[in-house]
C-alpha positions as semicolon CSV with decimal commas, in nm:
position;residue;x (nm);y (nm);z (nm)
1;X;12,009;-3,084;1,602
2;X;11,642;-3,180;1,629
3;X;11,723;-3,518;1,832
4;X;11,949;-3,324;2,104
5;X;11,653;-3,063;2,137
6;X;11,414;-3,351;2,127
7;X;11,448;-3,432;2,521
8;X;11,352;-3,060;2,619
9;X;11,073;-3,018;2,364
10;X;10,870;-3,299;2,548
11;X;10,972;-3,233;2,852
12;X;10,818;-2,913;2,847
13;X;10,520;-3,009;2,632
14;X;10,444;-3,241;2,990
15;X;10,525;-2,992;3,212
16;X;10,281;-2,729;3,033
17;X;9,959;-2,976;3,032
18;X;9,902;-2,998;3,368
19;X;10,006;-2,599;3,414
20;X;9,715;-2,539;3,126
21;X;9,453;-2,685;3,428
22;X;9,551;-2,438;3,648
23;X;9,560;-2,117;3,509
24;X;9,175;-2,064;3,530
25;X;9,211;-1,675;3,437
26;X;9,376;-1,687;3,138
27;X;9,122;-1,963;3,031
28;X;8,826;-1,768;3,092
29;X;8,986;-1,481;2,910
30;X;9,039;-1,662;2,562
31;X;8,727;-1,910;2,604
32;X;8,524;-1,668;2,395
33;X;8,184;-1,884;2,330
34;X;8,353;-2,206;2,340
35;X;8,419;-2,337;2,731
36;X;8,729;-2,484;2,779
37;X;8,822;-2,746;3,017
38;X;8,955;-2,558;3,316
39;X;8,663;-2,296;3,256
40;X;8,389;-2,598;3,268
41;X;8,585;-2,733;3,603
42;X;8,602;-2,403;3,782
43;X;8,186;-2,373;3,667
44;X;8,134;-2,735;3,810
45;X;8,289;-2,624;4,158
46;X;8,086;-2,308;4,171
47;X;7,757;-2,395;4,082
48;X;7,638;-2,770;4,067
49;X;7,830;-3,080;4,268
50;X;8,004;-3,213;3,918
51;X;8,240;-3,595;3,947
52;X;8,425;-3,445;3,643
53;X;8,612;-3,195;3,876
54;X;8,730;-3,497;4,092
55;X;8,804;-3,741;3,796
56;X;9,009;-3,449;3,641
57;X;9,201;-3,388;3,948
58;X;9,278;-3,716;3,998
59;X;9,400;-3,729;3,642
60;X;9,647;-3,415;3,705
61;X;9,718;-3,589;4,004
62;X;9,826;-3,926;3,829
63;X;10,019;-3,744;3,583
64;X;10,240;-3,580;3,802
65;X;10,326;-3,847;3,968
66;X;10,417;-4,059;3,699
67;X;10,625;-3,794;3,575
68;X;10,793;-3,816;3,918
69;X;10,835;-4,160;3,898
70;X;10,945;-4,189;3,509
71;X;11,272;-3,893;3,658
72;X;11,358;-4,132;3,948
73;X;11,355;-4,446;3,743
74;X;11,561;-4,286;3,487
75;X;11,807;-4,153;3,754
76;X;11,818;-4,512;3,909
77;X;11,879;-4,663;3,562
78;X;12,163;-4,409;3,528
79;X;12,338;-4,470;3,842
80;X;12,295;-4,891;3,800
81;X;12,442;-4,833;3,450
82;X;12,748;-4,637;3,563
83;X;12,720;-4,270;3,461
84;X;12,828;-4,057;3,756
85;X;12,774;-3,736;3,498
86;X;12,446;-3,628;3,729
């Protein structure tokens, strides 16, 4: 059962990642003493001019977009192969 579930299990492990960036709230809520990411982003913004905001959004940014890519290469290899199913 595992390797049919195995698809949706990392599909939405790669969705949540890039969510975890945005929800700045619910990081500063849990962050207790220890910053987290987002929390050390959204300080970077507010109070000093920080290139780790930028290099981190253009990380999310990359990601996304491969993910994008990585579904329409997988659609094309479906079509080219035969499989009408989607």
């Amino acid at each position: 059962m595992l390797p049919l579930l195995w698809p949706g299990i990392a599909s939405g492990a790669i969705f949540a990642f890039p969510h975890l960036f945005d929800e700045i709230v619910i990081a500063m809520f849990i962050s207790g003493s220890d910053p987290t990411l987002p929390k050390l982003m959204f300080d970077g913004i507010r109070y000093s001019s920080n290139p780790m905001v930028a290099a981190v959004s253009s990380q999310l940014i990359a990601s996304r977009l491969a993910l994008i890519c990585s579904a329409w290469l997988s659609r094309r290899a479906a079509r080219a192969s035969g499989d009408r199913t989607r």
